[in-house]
C-alpha positions in Angstrom: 0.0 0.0 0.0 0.9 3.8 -1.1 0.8 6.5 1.9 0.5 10.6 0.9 2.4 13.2 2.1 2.5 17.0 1.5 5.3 17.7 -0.6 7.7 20.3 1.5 6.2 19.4 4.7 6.7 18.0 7.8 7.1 15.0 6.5 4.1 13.3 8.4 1.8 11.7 6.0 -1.3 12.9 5.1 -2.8 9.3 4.7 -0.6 6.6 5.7 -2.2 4.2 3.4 -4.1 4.9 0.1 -5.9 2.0 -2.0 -5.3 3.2 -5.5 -8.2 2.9 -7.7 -7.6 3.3 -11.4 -9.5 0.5 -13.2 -13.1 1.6 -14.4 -14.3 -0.9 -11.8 -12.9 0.6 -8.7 -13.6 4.2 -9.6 -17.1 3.7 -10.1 -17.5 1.9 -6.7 -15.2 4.2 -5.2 -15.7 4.1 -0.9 -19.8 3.0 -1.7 -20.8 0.4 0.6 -18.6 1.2 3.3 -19.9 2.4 6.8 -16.8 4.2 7.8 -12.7 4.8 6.8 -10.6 4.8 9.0 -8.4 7.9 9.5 -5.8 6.7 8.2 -7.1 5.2 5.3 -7.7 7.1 2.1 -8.7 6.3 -1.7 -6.8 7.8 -4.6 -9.1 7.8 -7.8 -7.4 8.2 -10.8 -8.3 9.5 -13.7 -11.0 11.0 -12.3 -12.9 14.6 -13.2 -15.5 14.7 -10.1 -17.1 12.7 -7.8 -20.4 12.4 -5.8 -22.1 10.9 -2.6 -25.0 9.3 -3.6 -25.5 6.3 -1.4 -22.7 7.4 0.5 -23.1 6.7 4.8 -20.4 9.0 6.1 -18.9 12.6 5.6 -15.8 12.4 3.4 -12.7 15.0 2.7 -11.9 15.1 -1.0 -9.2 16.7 -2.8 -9.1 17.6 -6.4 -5.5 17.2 -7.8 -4.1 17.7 -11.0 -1.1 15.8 -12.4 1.7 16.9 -10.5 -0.5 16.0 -7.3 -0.7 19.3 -6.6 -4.3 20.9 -4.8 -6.3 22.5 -6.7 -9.6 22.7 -4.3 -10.8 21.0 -1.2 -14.0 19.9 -0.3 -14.1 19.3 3.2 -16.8 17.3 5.5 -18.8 16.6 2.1 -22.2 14.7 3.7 -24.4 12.2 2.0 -26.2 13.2 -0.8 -24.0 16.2 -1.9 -22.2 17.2 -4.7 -18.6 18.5 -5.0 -17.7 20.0 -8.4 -13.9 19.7 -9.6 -11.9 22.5 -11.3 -11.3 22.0 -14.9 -7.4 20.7 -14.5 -8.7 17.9 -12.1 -7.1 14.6 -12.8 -7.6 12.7 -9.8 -9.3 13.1 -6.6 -7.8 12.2 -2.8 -10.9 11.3 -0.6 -10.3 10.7 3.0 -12.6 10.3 6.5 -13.7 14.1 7.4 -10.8 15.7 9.1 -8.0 14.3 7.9 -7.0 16.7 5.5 -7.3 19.6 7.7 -3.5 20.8 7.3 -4.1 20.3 3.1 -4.5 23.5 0.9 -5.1 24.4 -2.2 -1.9 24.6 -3.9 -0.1 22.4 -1.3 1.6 19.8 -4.1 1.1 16.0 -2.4 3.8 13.3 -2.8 2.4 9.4 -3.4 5.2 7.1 -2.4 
C-alpha cells in the first residue's frame, strides 16, 4: 500500500495508506458500501474529473489534484447526498474520513510514495 504526504512538509503523511483505484471498476464503486474509513485510510481515484455521494453513509474529505498532485480545491466534510464539483485541471481526486485533510490546501503539491 501507497501513503501521501505533502510535498515540502513536515514530512508526516497525510494518509498513511491509500488504495489506488484506477480500473473503471474501482472508480465507479469508489468508498460506496462502506460504513466508515478509518483515518488513516484514504482512496486515490485516478483519472478522475469529479465525484459524488450518492449512497454514501459518512462525511468524506476530497481533494481535487491535478497531475503533479498538486491541490487545486478541497471539499471538506462533504455529507451524504452532496455534490462537490472539480476544477477543470482535475485529474484525480484524494478522498479521506472528514478531518483528515485539515492541514491540506489548495496549492499544497502531495507526494504518493
Amino acid at each position: 500500500m501507497s501513503r501521501i504526504l505533502i510535498k515540502d512538509g513536515p514530512g508526516i503523511p497525510v494518509v498513511e495508506n491509500v488504495l489506488i483505484a484506477e480500473s473503471l471498476r474501482d472508480r465507479m464503486r469508489g468508498l460506496l458500501g462502506r460504513t466508515g474509513l478509518d483515518p488513516e485510510l484514504g482512496m486515490l481515484l485516478r483519472p478522475c474529473k469529479s465525484i459524488h455521494m450518492w449512497f454514501m453513509r459518512f462525511p468524506i474529505d476530497a481533494a481535487f489534484l491535478d497531475q503533479n498532485l498538486q491541490v487545486l480545491k478541497m471539499a471538506r466534510n462533504l455529507r451524504p447526498w452532496q455534490l462537490a464539483f472539480a476544477p477543470r485541471a482535475t485529474t484525480c481526486v484524494l478522498e479521506t474520513a472528514a478531518g483528515v485533510l485539515d492541514r491540506v490546501q489548495q496549492g499544497d503539491t502531495l507526494i504518493l510514495e
